[in-house]
N, C-alpha and C positions, 0 to 999 in steps of 0.2 A: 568705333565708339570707344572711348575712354574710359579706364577704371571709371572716376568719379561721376560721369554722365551714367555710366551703367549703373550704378550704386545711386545717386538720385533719381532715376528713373524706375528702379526696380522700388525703392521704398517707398516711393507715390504710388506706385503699383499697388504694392500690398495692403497701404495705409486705405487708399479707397478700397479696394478690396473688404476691409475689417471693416469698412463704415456700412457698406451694402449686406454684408453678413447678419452683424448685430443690429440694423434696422429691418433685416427679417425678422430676428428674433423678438422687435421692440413690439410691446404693447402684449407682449404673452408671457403667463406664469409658466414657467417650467418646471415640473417637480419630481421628485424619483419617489418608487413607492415601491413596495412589492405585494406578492399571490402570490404566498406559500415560499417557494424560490424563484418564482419565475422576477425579474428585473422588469418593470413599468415605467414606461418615461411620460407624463401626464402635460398635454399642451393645451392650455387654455388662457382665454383673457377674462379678466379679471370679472368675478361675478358671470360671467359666460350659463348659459341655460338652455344653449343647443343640443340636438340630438349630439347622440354617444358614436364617435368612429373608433373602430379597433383598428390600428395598422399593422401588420406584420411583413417582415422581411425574406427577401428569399437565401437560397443554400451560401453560406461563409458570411452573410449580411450580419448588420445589426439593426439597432433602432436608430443610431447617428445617420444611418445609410436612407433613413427614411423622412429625414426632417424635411428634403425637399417638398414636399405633400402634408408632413404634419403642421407647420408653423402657417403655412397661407390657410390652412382650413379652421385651425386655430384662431387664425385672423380676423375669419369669417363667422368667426359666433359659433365652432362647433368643440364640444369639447374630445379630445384626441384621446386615447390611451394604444403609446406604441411598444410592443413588447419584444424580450427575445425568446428565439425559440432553445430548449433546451441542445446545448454543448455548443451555444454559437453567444457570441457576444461577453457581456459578463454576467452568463449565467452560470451558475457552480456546477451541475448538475450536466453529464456529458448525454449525448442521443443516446439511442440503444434501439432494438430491435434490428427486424427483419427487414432492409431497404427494400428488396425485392415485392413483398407484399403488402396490400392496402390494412394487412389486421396489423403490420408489426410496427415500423417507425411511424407510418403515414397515423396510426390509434393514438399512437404516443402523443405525434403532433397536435393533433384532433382534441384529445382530451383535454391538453393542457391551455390550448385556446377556449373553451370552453369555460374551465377554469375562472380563466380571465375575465369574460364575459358575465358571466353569474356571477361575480365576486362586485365588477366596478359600474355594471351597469344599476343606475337605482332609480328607474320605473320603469313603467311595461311598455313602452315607448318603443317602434323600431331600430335597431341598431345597423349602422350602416360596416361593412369591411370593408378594407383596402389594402391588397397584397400585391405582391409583386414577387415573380419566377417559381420557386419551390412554395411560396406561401399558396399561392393561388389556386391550385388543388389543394390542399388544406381547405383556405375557407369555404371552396363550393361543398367539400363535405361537410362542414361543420354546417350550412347552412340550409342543405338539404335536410338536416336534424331539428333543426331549430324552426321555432314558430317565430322568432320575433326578430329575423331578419330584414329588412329591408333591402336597399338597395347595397349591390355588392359592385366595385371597383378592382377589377384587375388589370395590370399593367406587367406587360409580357409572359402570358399566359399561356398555361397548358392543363388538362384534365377533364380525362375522360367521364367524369361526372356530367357536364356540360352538354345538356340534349335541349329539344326545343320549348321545354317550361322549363328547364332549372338552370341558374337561378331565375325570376321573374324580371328583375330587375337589374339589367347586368351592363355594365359598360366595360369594353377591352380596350387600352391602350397600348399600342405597342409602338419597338421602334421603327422606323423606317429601314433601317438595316438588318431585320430580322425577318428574312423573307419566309422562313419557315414558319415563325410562329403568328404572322401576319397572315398567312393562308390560314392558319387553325382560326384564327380571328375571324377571318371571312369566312369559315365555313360554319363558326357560332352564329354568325350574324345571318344563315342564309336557310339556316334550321326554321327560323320563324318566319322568315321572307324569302323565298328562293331566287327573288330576281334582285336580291340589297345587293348595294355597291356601299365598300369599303366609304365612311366618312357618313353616311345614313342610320338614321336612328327609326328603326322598325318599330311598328307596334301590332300585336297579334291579339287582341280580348285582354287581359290581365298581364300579357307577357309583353317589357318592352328595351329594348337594343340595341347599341350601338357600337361599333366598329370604330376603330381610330386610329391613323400612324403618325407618330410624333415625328416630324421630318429630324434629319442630320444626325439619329442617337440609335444606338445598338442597347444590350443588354445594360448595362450597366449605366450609361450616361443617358438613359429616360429617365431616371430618378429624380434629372437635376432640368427637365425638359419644361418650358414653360408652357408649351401645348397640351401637355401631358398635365399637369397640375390643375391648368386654368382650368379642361377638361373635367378633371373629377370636383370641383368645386362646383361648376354647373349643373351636373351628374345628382350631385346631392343636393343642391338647390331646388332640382325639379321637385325631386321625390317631395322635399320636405318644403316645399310652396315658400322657398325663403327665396331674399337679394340680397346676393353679394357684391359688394364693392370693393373687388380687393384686387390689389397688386402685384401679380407674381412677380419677384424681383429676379432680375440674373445671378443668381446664388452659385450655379455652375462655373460661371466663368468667373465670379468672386472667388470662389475656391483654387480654382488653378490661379489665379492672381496671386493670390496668399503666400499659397505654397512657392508656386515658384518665383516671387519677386524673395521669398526666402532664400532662395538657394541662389538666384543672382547675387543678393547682399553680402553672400560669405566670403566671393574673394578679397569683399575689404576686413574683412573680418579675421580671418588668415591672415592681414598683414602684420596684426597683430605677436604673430610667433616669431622667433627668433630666427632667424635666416641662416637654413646651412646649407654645404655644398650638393645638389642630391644629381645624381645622375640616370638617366634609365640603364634599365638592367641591361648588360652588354653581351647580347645575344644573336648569333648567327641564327640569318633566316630558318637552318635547318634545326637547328635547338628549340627555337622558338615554336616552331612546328612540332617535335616533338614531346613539347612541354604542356602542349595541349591538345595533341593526339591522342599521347600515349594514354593518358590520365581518361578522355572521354571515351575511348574502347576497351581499358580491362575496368575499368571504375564499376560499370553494371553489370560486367561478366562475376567480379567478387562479390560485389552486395548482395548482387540477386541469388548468391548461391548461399547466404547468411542466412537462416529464419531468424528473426527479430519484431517479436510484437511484447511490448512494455510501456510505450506511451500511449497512452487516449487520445492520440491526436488522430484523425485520419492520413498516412502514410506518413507519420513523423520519424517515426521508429525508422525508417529505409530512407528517406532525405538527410535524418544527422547522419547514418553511415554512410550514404551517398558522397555527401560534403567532407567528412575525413578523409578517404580513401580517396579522392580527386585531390586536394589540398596537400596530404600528405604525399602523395606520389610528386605533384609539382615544386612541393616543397625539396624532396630529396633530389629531381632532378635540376634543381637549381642550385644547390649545393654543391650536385657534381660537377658543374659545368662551374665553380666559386664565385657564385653571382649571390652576395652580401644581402641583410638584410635590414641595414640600416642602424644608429641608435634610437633608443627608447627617448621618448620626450611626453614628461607629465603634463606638461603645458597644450601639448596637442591633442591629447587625448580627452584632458579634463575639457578643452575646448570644442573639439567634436562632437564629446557625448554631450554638451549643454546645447549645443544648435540643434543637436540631432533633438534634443527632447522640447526645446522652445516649435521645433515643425512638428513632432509629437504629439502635444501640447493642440495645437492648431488641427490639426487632422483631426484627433480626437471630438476636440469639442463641435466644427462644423462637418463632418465629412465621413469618419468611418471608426472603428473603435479599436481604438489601438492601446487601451490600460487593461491587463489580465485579469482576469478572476485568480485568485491563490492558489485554484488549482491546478494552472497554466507555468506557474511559476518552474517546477521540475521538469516541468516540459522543454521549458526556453533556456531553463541550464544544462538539458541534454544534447539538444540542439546547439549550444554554444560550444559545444565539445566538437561537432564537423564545422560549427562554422567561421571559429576562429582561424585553422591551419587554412580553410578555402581564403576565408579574405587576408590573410597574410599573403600568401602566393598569389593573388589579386593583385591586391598594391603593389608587389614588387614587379608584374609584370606590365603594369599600366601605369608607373610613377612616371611622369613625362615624356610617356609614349604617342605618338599620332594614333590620329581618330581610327585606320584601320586598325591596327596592333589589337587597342582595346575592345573594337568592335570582334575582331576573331578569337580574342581571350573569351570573351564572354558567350560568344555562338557557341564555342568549344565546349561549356558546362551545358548549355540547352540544348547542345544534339548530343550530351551523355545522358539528358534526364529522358530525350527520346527517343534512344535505342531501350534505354530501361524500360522506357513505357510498352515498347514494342515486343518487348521478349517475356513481357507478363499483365498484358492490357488487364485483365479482369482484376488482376489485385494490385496495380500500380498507376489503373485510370485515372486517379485524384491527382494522380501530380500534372497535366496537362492544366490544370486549373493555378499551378503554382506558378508558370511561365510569366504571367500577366504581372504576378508581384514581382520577378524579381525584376524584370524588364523596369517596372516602374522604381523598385530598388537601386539598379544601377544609374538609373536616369538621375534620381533625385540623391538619394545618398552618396553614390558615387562620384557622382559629380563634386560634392561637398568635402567628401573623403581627399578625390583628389587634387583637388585645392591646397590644402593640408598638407599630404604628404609631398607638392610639389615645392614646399618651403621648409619643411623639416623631416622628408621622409616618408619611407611604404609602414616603418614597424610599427609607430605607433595607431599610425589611421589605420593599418590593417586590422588590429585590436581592437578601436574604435566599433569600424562596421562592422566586424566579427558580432560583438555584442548586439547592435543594431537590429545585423540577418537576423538571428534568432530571437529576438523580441521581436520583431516585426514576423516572420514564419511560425510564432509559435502564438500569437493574439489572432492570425488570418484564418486559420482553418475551425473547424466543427469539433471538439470533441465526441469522443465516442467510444462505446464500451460494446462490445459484441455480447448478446445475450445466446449464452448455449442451450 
């Protein structure tokens, strides 16, 4: 297929894409609001006088992460209020407490939901929840508290609150790829009925239950599941003796439309830079190997022998040193071997970082939240400090290299972040959870990056996605303050 066939067919891509997006969003007021600090994203149609749903998101989420379920419930005559939880999203305020115990972050969370609720609820009406992963223990606690709970919604749940009255009215969603918490599902559902089967809605006196696997979707992609949505709308329908007529649209797969008919687009977009001579870096098989050996076994032997706690990020402080000391190591050993690093070009850079922030831009508004709070900002410039030298040595090790090259560049930094993991699991757990971004990092950015650098070069795009990495690592994680 041809530049311009791929470039008209990616922008019809995307252009539907954006039309099935914002016809989700048609026909609902979207508004921001806050309680106290916590950030409120308020979904409603116009004049709307449905019951009140609280959504909340689970661990690294936000409230963008949850529109999948907020806009169709919205749709349906209820009004929404989706929040973040404190040190995730764009809220200022980072976690704190004790993870380990139910009185220390799990109070924090508890409280602040709470918060919420008596702040935007205004009548005595039952309030329905809808949470997903870390939320979902939260709200069962919140709701074992509360008298004016109704029916509660969780989607890939876990929490041991969860016996055969509480909550009364509970529907689980989960994914079909999540076999583990699919059995907790079916052991919630079997508390009140011992002989339910998965996809049965039990009823026991006052107490009533359903079971549910959204086929095709894991953790994260039930969010955007239309079984899973259609489900909670029904859910609360019952409760509240309403009919919905709504239509879950495919919003998941309008999203990967989006984004990636974006990043198809950019080769023609790059053609726009000036054309200069670029070659891959000229490296014997055994250099090559050692340029990302060497780097992915002393990289965690030095860091992890660093203390380093100063940002509020969880495991920031040890990823930006991580990313210098791999970056810098690749960088000297490509040096020695006089393997160039290109000229500088304003043109590619100012051009990367505008695509990078038009997909930004996009991600943001339908899909996950990628604009910092202000106090993420020293975050993402400490983190640009390892992640520039990394994605320089990047780019010049995959500026017009084949698919394997690149592929064993990039395994090379994720089997350093998992010998790191391995020689300090309990205080460097959190980065198994980074793997997913940067994979989706290399895929989408990289790919874009090396577009760019395949027409003018690794130095500039390496600068480019340097900034990129840690805007994007430094929006994804949880803030968090340890309370001594």
């Amino acid at each position: 297929m041809g530049l311009a066939v791929r470039t008209i067919a990616a922008f019809a891509v995307a252009l539907i894409s954006l039309w099935v997006l914002e016809v989700a969003r048609n026909g609902v007021d979207i508004q921001q609001t806050w309680v106290g600090q916590t950030p409120v994203t308020i979904y409603a149609a116009p004049d709307a006088t449905g019951p009140a749903v609280f959504v909340a998101h689970g661990f690294a989420g936000s409230q963008q992460m949850m529109q999948g379920f907020a806009l169709p419930l919205a749709r349906a005559g209820y009004r929404v209020f989706a929040f973040e939880f404190l040190g995730h999203g764009r809220h200022p305020l980072p976690m704190s407490g004790d993870v380990t115990t139910v009185e220390g972050t799990t109070r924090f969370l508890m409280d602040q939901t709470n918060e919420v609720i008596d702040a935007l609820k205004d009548d005595a009406s039952p309030v329905a929840l809808l949470g997903h992963s870390m939320a979902t223990d939260v709200l069962v606690r919140v709701a074992t508290e509360r008298s004016d709970v109704g029916p509660v919604v969780l989607i890939s749940a876990f929490s041991q609150v969860i016996d055969a009255v509480t909550p009364q009215d509970l529907l689980l969603v989960t994914g079909a790829w999540e076999p583990g918490l699919r059995g907790f599902a079916l052991e919630a559902l079997q508390m009140v009925v011992p002989e339910a089967s998965e996809g049965d809605t039990v009823k026991n006196g006052s107490i009533t239950r359903r079971a549910v696997a959204a086929p095709f979707t894991e953790h994260v992609s039930i969010l955007q599941s239309r079984v899973a949505r259609a489900e909670a709308v029904a859910w609360l329908d019952e409760y509240f003796a309403r009919t919905s007529r709504v239509t879950v649209l495919p919003t998941g797969f309008a999203i990967i439309g989006l984004l990636g008919g974006l990043v198809v687009l950019f080769p023609a977009i790059a053609r726009l830079l000036p054309r200069r001579e670029v070659f891959a870096a000229s490296l014997t098989k055994a250099q090559l190997a050692a340029s990302v050996l060497v780097p992915a076994s002393v990289t965690p032997l030095v860091a992890g022998a660093i203390e380093l706690e100063v940002l509020p990020v969880l495991v920031a402080d040890y990823l930006a040193l991580h990313l210098l000391i791999f970056g810098v190591l690749q960088i000297v050993l490509l040096r020695f071997w006089g393997v160039g690093i290109g000229r500088f070009s304003w043109c590619t850079l100012v051009l990367l970082l505008a695509w990078c922030g038009v997909f930004a831009v996009a991600l943001d508004r339908y899909a996950a939240n990628f604009w910092p709070s202000s106090g993420r900002l020293w975050v993402i410039s400490a983190i640009l400090l390892g992640a520039l030298p990394y994605m320089l040595a990047d780019a010049v090790l995959t500026t017009r290299a084949p698919f394997w090259r690149r592929l064993f560049v990039r395994l090379g930094f994720l089997v350093s972040l998992a010998i790191a993991v391995a020689l300090d699991f309990e205080g460097l757990f959190f980065l198994i959870m980074i793997a997913p971004v940067l994979v989706l990092f290399y895929l989408v950015f990289g790919t874009v990056g090396r577009q760019a650098a395949y027409r003018a070069g690794p130095l500039s795009s390496g600068i480019a996605l340097g900034m990129v990495l840690a805007w994007a690592l430094g929006v994804s994680f949880p803030m968090f303050q340890a309370v001594s």
